[in-house]
C-alpha positions as CSV (number, residue, x, y, z in Angstrom):
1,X,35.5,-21.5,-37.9
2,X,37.5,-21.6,-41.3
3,X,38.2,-18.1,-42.9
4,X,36.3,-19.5,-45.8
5,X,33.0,-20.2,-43.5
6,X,33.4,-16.7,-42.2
7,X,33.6,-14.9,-45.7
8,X,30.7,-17.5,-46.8
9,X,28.3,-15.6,-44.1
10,X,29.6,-12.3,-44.5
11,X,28.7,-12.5,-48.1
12,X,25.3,-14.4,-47.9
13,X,24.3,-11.8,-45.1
14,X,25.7,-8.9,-47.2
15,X,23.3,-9.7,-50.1
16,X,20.5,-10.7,-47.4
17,X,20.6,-6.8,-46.5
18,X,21.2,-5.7,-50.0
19,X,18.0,-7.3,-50.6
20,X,15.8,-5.8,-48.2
21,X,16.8,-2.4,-49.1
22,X,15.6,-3.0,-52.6
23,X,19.3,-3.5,-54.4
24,X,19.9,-6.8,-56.1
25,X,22.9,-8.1,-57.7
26,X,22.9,-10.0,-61.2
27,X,22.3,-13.0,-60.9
28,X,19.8,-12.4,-58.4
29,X,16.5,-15.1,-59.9
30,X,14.3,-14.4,-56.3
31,X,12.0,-17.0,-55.8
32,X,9.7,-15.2,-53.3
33,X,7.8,-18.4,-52.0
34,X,6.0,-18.5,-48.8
35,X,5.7,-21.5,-47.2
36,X,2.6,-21.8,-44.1
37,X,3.4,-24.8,-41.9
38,X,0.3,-24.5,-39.9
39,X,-2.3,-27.4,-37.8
40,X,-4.9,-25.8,-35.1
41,X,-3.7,-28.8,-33.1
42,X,-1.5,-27.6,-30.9
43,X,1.2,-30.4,-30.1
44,X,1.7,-32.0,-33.8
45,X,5.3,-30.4,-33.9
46,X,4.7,-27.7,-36.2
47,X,7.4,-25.4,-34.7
48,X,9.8,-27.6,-35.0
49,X,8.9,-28.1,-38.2
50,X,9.1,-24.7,-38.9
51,X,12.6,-23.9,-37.5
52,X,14.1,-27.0,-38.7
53,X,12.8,-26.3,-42.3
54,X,13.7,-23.1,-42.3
55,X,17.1,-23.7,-41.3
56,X,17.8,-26.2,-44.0
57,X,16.5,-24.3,-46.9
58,X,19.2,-21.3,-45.4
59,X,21.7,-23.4,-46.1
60,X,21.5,-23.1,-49.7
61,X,18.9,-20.2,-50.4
62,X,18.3,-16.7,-48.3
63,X,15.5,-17.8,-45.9
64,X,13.6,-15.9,-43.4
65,X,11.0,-17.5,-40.8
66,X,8.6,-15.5,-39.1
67,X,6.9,-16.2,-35.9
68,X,3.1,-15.6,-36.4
69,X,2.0,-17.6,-32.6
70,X,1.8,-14.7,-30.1
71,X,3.6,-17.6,-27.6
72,X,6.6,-17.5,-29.3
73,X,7.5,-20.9,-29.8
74,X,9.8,-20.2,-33.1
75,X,11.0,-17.6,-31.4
76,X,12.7,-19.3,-28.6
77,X,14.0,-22.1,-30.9
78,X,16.4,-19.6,-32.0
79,X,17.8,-18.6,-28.4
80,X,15.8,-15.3,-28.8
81,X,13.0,-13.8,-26.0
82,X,9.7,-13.1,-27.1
83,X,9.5,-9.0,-27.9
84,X,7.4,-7.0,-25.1
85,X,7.4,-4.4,-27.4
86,X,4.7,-3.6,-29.5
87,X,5.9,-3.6,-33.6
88,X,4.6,-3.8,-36.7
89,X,4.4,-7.2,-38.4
90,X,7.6,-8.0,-40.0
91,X,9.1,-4.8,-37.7
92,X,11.9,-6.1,-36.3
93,X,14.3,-9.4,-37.2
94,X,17.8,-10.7,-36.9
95,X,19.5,-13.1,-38.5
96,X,20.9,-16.1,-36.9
97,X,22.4,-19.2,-38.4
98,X,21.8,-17.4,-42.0
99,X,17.8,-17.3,-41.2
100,X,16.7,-13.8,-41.1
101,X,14.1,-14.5,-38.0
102,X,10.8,-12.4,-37.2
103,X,10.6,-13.2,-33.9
104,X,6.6,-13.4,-32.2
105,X,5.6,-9.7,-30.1
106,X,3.0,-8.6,-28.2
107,X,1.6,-6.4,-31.2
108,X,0.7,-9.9,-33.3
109,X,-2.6,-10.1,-30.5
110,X,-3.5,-6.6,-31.8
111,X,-3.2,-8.1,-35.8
112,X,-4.8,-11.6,-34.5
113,X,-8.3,-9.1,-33.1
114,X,-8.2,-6.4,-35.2
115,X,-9.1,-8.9,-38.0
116,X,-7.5,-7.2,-41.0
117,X,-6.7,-10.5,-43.1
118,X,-6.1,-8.4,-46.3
119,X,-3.6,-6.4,-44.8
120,X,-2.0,-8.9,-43.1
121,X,-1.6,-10.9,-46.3
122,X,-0.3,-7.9,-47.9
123,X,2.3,-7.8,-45.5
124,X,3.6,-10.9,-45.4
125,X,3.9,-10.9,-49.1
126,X,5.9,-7.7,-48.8
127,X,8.0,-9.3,-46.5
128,X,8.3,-12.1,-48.7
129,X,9.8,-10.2,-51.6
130,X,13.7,-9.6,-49.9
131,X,14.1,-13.7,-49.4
132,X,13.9,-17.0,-51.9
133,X,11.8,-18.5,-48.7
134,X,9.7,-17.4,-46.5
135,X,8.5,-19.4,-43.6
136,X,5.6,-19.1,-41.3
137,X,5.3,-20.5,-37.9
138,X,1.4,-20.0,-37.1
139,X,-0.5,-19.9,-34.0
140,X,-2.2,-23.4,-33.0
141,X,-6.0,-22.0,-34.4
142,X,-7.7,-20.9,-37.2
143,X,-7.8,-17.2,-36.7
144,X,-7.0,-14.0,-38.6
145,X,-3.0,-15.0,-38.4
146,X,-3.3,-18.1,-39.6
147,X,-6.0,-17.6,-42.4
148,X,-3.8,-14.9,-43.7
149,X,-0.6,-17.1,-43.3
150,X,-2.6,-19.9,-45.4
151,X,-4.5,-17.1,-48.1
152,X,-0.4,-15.9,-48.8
153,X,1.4,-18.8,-48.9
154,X,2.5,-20.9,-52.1
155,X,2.5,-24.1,-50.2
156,X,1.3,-25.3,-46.9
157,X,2.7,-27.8,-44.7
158,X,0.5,-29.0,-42.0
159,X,2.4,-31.9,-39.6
160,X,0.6,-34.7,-38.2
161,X,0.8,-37.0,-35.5
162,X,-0.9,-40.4,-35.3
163,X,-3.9,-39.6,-33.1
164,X,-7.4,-39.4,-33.7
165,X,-7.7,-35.3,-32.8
166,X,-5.1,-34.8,-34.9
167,X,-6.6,-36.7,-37.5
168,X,-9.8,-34.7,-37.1
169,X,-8.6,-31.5,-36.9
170,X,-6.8,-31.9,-40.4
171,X,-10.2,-33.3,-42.2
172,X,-11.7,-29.0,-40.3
173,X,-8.4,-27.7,-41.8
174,X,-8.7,-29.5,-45.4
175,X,-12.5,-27.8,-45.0
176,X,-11.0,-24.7,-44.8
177,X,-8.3,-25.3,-47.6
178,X,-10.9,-26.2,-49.7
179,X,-12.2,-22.9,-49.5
180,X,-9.4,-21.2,-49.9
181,X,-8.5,-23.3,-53.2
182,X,-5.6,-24.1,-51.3
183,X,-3.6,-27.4,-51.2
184,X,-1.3,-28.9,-48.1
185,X,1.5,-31.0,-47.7
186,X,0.8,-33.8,-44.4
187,X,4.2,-34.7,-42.7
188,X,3.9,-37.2,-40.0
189,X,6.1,-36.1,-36.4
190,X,6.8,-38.2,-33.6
191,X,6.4,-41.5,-35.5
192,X,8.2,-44.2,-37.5
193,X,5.3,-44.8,-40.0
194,X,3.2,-42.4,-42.0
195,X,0.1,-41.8,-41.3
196,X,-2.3,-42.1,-44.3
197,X,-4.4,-38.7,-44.8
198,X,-5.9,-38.2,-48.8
199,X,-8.7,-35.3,-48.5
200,X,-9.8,-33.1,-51.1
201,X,-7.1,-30.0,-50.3
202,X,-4.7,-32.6,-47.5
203,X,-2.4,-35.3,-49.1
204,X,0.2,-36.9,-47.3
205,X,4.2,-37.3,-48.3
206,X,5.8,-40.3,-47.5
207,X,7.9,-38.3,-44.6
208,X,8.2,-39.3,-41.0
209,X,9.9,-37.4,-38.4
210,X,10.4,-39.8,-35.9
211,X,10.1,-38.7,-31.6
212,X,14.3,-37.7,-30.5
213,X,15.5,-36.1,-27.5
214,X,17.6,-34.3,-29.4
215,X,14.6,-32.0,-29.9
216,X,13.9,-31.2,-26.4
217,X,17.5,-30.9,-26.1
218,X,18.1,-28.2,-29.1
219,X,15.3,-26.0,-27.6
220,X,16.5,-25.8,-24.0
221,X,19.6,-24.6,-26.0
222,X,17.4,-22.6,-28.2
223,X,19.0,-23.7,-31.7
224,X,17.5,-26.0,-34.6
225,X,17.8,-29.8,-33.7
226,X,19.2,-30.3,-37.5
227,X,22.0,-28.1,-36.5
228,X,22.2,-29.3,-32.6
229,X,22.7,-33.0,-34.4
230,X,25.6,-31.6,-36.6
231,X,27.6,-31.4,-33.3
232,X,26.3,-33.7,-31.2
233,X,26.3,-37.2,-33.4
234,X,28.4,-39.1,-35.4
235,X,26.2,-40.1,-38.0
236,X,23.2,-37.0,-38.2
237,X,20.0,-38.5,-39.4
238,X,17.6,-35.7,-39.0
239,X,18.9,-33.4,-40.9
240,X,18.4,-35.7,-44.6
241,X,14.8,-36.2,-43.3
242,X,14.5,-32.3,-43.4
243,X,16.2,-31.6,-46.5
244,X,13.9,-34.4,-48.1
245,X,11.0,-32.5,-47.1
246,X,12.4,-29.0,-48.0
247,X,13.0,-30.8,-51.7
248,X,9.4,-31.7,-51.4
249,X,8.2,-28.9,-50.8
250,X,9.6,-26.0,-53.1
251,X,9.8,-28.7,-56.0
């Protein structure tokens, strides 16, 4: 690692901390977005959408990503064990490849049953105020973590796959969108063609993630597969897919 990499993350995690403590520097313009990738159906790829995401917008911006599914799956993505303990949402993090990561806890099933969904979206807005980015990994339902991850985010990005549960579980989460007054982005995983989704709140983005072993790879290793393909091939094509969506996304 160059002397010029090293200084690069000293600095970037310097003004990280600076941040969170309440001190900014001048040209400090905070963006404060929250973005909610979330699907109730489990197996769509919305972790690693989440992780991958959130490590391409740290590359440019000051990103967090916090792990909201009690199982951990963004959690161990970043090579860290799920907390036994029990904290306070948004109690502990550490920052790893310049994302500041939340990692999951046994105190999120206490916030998922106690059903405080004002709090909780108080929270994660506080949280949201020492980064550009915020992202939210969500459990795989439509429960008090989730609904609060959706009522506090500024955009939503819900991942599809092309099968017909998928499929009918986004038309239950556009329903609940709806509600909500709420709007999400459809980004098809594990395919080379889009799938087609245009509901009320659910559009879809011409964005396909297509299946790659380099996925089950990067978690065994626990880092993000866009940064497990800048070492391991030539020519890296997952990481411009991300960085299309992240453009996407906070445009």
């Amino acid at each position: 690692m160059s002397l010029f990499t090293l200084l690069f993350s000293y600095l970037f995690r310097l003004r990280s901390i600076m941040r969170r403590i309440g001190i900014k520097d001048c040209e400090d313009k905070s963006l404060d977005m929250i973005i909610t990738v979330i699907n109730q159906k489990g197996g769509v790829g919305k972790t690693t959408t989440s992780v991958n995401l959130a490590y391409t917008l740290a590359k440019t911006k000051n990103t967090a990503l916090i792990d909201l599914d009690p199982e951990g799956g963004a959690t161990v993505s970043f090579g860290i064990k799920r907390e036994k303990k029990d904290y306070p949402l948004g109690g502990k993090s550490v920052n790893i490849f310049n994302v500041e990561m939340f990692p999951a806890h046994i105190g999120l099933l206490k916030v998922e049953l106690n059903g405080d969904i004002e709090s909780t979206v108080s929270t994660l807005r506080k949280i949201a105020e020492s980064f550009d980015y915020l992202v939210i990994d969500t459990p795989p339902n439509l429960g008090t973590l989730s609904v609060s991850a959706m009522m506090a985010a500024d955009k939503i990005v819900t991942p599809i796959t092309p099968q017909p549960l998928v499929l009918e579980a986004a038309k239950n989460l556009d329903s609940r969108l709806v509600s909500l007054n709420k709007r999400a982005f459809a980004v098809t995983n594990m395919s080379k063609k889009a799938v087609n989704v245009d509901y009320s709140a659910v559009k879809s983005i011409d964005i396909t993630i297509p299946q790659s072993k380099l996925f089950s790879e990067a978690t065994r290793l626990g880092v993000p597969a866009v940064r497990y393909e800048e070492f391991r091939v030539k020519k890296p094509k997952l990481g411009s897919l991300y960085e299309k969506l992240a453009k996407m996304v906070i445009e």
